[in-house]
N, C-alpha and C positions, 0 to 999 in steps of 0.2 A: 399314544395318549399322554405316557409321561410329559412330555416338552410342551403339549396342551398348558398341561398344569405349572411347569414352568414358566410359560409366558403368561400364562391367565394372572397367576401368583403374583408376578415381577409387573403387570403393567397395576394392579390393584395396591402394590405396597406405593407405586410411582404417585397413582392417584391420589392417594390415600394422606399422603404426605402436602401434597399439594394443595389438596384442600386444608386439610389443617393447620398449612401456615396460612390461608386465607382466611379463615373462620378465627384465627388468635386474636384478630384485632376487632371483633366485633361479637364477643363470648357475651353471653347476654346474664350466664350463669355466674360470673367472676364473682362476685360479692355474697353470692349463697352458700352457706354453710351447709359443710355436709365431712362424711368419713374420708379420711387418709385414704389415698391409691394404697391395697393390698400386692399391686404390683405394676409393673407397665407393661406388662407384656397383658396380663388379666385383667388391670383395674380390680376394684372393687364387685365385677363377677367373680372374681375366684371368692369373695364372703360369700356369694348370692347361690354360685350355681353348685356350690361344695361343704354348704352350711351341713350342721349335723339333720337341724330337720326345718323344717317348713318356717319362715315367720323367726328363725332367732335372731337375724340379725337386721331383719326389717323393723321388729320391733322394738330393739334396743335403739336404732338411729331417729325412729319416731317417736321415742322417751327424749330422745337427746336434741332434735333439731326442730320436731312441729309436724304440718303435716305438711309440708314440701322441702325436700333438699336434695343437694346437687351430688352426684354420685360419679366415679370413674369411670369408663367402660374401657374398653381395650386399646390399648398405646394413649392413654391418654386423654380423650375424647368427654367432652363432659353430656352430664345427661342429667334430667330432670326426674325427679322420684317422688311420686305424687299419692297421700290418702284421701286431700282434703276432697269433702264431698264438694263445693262450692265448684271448682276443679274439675275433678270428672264428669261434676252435671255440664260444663259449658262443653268438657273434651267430648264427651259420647252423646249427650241430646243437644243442647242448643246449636254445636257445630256444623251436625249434619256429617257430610265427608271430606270434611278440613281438616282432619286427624289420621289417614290412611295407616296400614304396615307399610312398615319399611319395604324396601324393592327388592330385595336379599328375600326377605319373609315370603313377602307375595311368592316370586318363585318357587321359595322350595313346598309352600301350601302346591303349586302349581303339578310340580312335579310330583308329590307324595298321594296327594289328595283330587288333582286334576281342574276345572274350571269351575266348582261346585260355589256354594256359597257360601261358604267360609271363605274362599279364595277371591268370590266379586267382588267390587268395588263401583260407587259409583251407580249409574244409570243399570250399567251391568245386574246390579245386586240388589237393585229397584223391582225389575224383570225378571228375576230368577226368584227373589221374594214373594210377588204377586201372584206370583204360579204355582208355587209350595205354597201358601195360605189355607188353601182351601183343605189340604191335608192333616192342617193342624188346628182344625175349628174344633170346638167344644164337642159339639154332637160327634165329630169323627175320632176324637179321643173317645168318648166315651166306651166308640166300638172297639176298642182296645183292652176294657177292664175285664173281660172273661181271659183272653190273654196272659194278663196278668196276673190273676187268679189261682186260673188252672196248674200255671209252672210256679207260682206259691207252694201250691197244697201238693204239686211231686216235690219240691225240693224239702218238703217238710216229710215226704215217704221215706225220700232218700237219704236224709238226716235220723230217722226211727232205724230204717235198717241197716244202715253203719254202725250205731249207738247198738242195735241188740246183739250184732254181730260180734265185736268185739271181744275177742277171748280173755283180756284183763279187766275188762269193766270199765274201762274208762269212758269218759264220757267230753274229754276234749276234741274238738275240732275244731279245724281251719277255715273260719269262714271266709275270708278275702277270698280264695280261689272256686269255691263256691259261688259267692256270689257272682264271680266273672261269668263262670259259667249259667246261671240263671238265667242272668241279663244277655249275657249275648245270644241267647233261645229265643230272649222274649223280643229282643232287638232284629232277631232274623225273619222272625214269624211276622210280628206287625209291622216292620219298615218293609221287608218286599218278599214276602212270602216265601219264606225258605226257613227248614227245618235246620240249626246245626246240629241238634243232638249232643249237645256239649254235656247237659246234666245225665244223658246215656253213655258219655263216651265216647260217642262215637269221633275216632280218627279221621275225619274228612279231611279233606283238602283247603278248605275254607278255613275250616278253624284252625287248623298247622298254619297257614297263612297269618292268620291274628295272632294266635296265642302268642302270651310277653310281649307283645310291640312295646308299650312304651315302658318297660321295664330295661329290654335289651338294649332300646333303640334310643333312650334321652334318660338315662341316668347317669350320672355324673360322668360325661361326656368329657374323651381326652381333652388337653390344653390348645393341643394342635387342632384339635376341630373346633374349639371356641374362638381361637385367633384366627386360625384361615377362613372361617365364616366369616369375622369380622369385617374381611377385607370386602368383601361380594356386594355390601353394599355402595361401594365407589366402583362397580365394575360397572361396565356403557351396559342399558338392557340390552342389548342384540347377543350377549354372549352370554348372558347368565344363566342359557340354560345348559352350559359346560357342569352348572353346579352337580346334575346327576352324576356326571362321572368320578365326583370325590370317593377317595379310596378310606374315609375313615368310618366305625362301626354303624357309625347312625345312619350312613347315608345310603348303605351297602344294605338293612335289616330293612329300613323303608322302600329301597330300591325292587327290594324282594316283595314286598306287598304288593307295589303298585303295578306290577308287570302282573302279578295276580287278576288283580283287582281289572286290571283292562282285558282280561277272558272274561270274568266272571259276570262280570255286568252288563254287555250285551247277551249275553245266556240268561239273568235274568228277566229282564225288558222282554224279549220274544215270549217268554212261559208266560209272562203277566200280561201280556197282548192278546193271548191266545185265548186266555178265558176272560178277561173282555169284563166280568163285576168285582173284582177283588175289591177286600176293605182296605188292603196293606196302603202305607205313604204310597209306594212306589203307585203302584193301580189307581189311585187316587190323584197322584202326578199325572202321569200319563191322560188319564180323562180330561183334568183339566187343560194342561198344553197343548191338545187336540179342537180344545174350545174355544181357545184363544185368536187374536189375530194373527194369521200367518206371521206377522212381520214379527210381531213378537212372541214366538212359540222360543221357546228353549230347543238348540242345537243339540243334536244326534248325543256326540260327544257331553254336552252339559246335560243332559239329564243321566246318561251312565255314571260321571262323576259324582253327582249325589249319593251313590250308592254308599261309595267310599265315605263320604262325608259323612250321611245318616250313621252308619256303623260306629266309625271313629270319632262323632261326637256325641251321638245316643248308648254307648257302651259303658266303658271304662269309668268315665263322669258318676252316671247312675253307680256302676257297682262299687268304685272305691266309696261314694256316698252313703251307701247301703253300711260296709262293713264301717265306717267309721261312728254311723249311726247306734248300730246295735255293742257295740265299744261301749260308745256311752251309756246308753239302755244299763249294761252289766256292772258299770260303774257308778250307777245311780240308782240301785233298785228299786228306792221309793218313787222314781219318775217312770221306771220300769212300769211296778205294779198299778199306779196312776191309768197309763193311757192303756192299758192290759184291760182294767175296770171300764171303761168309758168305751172299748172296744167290744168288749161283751154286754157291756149296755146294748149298742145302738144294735148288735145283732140279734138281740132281744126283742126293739122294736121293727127290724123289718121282720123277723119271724111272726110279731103281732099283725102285719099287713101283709102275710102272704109270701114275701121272699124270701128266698134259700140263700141269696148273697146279699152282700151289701153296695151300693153304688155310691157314685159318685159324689152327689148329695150327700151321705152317707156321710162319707167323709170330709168332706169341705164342712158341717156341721158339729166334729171333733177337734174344739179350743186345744187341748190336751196335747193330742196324736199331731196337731200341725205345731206349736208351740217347741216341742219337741225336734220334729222333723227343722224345722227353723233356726230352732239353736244349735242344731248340731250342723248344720249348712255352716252357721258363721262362724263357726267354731274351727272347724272343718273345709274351709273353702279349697274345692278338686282342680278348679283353674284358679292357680293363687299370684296369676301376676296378665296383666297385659301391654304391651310394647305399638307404640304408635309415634308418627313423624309429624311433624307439621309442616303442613302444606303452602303458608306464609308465614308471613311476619306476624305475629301477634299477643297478645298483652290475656294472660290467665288469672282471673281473679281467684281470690280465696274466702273460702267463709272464716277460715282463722288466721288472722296475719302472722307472720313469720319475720323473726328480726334477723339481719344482717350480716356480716363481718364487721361492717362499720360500725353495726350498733344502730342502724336505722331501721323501723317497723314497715313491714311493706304490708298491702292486701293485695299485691298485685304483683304478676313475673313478668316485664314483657320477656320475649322469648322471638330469636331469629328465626325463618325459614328454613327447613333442616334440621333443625332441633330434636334430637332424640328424646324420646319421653318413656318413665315403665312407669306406670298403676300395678301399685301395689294394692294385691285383695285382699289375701292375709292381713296385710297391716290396717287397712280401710276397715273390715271386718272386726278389729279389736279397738278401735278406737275409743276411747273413755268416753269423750267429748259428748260419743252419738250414742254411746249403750251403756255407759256407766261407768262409775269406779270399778264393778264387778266384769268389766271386757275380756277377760282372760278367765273369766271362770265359765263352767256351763250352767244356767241357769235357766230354763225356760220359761220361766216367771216373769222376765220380761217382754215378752211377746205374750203374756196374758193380761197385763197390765193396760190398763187404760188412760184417755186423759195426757196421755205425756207430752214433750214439747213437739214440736210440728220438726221436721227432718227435711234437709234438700235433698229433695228428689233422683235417684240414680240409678237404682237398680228396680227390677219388673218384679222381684217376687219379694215383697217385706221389706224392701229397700236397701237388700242383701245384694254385695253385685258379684255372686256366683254364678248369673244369667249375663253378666255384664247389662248395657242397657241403651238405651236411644235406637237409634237406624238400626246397629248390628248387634241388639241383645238376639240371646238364642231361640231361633224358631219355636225349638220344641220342648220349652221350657215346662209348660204345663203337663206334656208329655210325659216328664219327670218326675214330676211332683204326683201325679198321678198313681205312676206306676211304685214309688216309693210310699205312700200312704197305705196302696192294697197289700204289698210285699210286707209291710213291716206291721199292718194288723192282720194278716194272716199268721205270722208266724210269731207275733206275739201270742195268740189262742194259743199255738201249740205249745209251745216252749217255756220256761226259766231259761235267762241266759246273765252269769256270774264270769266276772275275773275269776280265772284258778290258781288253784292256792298256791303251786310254783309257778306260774308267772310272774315275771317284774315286771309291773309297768310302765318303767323306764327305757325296758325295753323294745317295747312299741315305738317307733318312729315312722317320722311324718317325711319322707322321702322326695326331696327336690326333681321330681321328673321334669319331663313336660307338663305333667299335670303332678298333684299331688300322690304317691303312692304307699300304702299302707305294708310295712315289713318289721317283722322282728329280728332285733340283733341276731347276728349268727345265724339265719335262717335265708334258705334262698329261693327267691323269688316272692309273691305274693306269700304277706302271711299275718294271720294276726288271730289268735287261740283264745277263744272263748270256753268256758263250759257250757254245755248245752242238755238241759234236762225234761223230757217230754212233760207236758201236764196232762195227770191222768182223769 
């Protein structure tokens, strides 16, 4: 396999060169201003993927150049860096799938994650879409909230019996690994029926499989593995899927999942067959694929793929969400005790009609508790960057123009076939432009506010694009939202939850994963220490 990699290596550096002296003469980018290469071997990823934390150096270049400028990427290569909404609405709705991942990306989704739908494209992802819908309708959410509920009110047992156990008294805890473990219960339960026992402990096989992925597995990932990636995408497709065989940490942690992942999910699929009414996605999948037209049923392999997929984007998303949430909650007590009151209102009034819980309704009727959950999304964005090619040649308008090198005003980029592009969320996310002078602050006062200027269109939930948006925003976005409304007024009833008094919280940072992830200096793995004090 060595000499694999040799060759694979040497015909990609050969490629790689080749085209880049063809692509010199027709750089569409040349005249956009943007940051110094930080290197040539790295470009301007080594800012991106090695920043202290999320958004410092995105946001500093979009203080300095607008909302579009031209970035480095490795050996040189230029790439387009885009907040503006105008932008994005044409890249992810108006385009349709003129904007795909790169062919390096596709694969390794390919191999990591399998044929699901994060990974289709195209007509592919049309079909695979139409067939998960049904899964994610309102009424089938809904049968999700006791779900949701019930592992609320354990993880608020298991939070009391920590807290009295406690031979010093203390009353800190680490909520980030808690809530992984929550979410990945409630993730196992309603995606395809299976208990992991994470907030028991329980050591299974599954969860040894998950636990840290995107910790161990894309956190500031060696040099050599951001530059020999680089190269895959000039490799012919017929070889790319040599990619599995790369010997570096990322590819060897995910390599271990997915060889997982293809026992486990045929072993799910048979159990969920077998009884024939589940509420879970999965059971719900399968009915509908069953109903469909043969021609277009989803393949054996493409529905086991989803498994992996639901997991890995119904997970980690929700629970860094959650703990960045209640972050804030503790660092804002008066917004704290706000949706705490409005929470114990409306519990008030379903106990006036008869209910012992609250629904859905319920909360989609709480300004407060979504205002809240909102601001801390944009504040907080868990997928804080997305990477797409273009498919031709074509001309990206802007709602804010952007001036030049030369000193000329454009509202427009054209841009060559090929053309690398990253959307930035974070940066999108803080934009003055679209949320105020106050972007950088947490305020949920503006998502209470009315009347304000009208916004282009982008994102599916508040026009936040932590769902991304158009063709490929996230199936189970609501899903989300959901589940974090019931989570986070349950355990507001029980709880105070404060910064502690030795905590720095400068110490907290916003961790360049794959996704966004929450750790404290000197501390390893998930982490981020709240006080937590029951309310009696």
């Amino acid at each position: 396999m060595p000499s694999t990699y040799v060759w694979a290596f040497s015909a990609a550096v050969l490629t790689f060169f080749l085209l880049q002296k063809a692509r010199r003469s027709r750089r569409s980018l040349k005249d956009l201003p943007g940051p110094p290469s930080s290197s040539f071997w790295l470009g301007n990823y080594k800012d991106i993927l090695y920043q202290d934390q999320v958004g410092d150096v995105e946001f500093k270049w979009m203080r300095e150049y607008g909302s579009a400028w031209r970035i480095s990427a490795c050996m040189g290569e230029d790439y387009l860096m885009l907040t503006d909404p105008k932008a994005l609405q044409y890249i992810l709705h108006t385009s349709g799938y003129r904007f795909p991942k790169r062919a390096d990306n596709v694969e390794m989704i390919r191999l990591f994650l399998g044929q699901g739908l994060v990974w289709a494209h195209g007509e592919t992802h049309q079909r695979q879409r139409k067939i998960m819908n049904p899964a994610f309708t309102a009424p089938q959410l809904r049968s999700f909230l006791g779900v949701f509920q019930q592992h609320g009110l354990k993880l608020a047992q298991k939070w009391k019996d920590e807290l009295d156990s406690s031979s010093s008294g203390a009353s800190v805890l680490n909520i980030a690994p808690w809530f992984s473990r929550l979410t990945l219960d409630i993730i196992g339960l309603s995606g395809f029926d299976f208990d992991f026992g994470a907030l028991d402990d329980d050591d299974n096989e599954v969860s040894q499989a998950y636990k840290g992925l995107m910790v161990d597995g894309t956190l500031y990932p060696s040099k050599f593995d951001v530059i020999f990636k680089s190269f895959w995408q000039y490799v012919p497709s017929d070889i790319l899927h040599l990619m599995r065989f790369l010997p570096t940490k990322s590819y060897r942690r995910f390599r271990s999942y997915t060889l997982f992942m293809r026992k486990f999910a045929p072993e799910v699929f048979r159990k969920n067959a077998s009884q024939g009414d589940g509420k879970d996605v999965v059971s719900v999948l399968q009915r509908a694929n069953s109903a469909e037209d043969p021609a277009k049923r989803l393949h054996p392999y493409e529905l086991y793929d989803q498994i992996s997929t639901i997991l890995l984007a119904g997970h980690d998303t929700t629970s860094y969400t959650l703990t960045w949430l209640f972050w804030e909650l503790a660092k804002n007590p008066s917004w704290q005790t706000k949706v705490r009151e409005e929470v114990v209102a409306a519990r008030a009034t379903a106990a006036a009609r008869g209910d012992d819980d609250l629904s859905a309704a319920d909360f989609d009727k709480m300004p407060i508790l979504n205002a809240v959950l909102k601001e801390s999304m944009r504040v907080h964005p868990i997928v804080w960057y997305l990477a797409r090619i273009a498919e031709n040649d074509d001309v990206i308008p802007l709602a804010f123009p952007v001036t030049t090198k030369t000193g000329e005003t454009i509202s427009a980029i054209p841009i060559s076939k090929g053309q690398g592009i990253q959307i930035s969320i974070s940066a999108y996310n803080r934009m003055p432009e679209i949320w105020g002078k106050d972007a950088h602050e947490f305020n949920p006062e503006r998502f209470l506010e009315t009347g304000g200027a009208k916004q282009t269109s982008v994102g599916v939930f508040s026009n936040l694009l932590n769902f991304s948006g158009g063709l490929r925003a996230c199936i189970g976005w609501r899903f989300s939202i959901l589940e974090q409304q019931a989570l986070t007024a349950m355990l507001l009833e029980k709880f105070e939850f404060s910064v502690p008094q030795e905590s720095a919280i400068n110490d907290v940072k916003r961790k360049p994963s794959l996704v966004m992830v929450p750790i404290v200096e000197n501390q390893p793995g998930l982490s981020l220490f709240l006080e937590v004090k029951p309310i009696q």
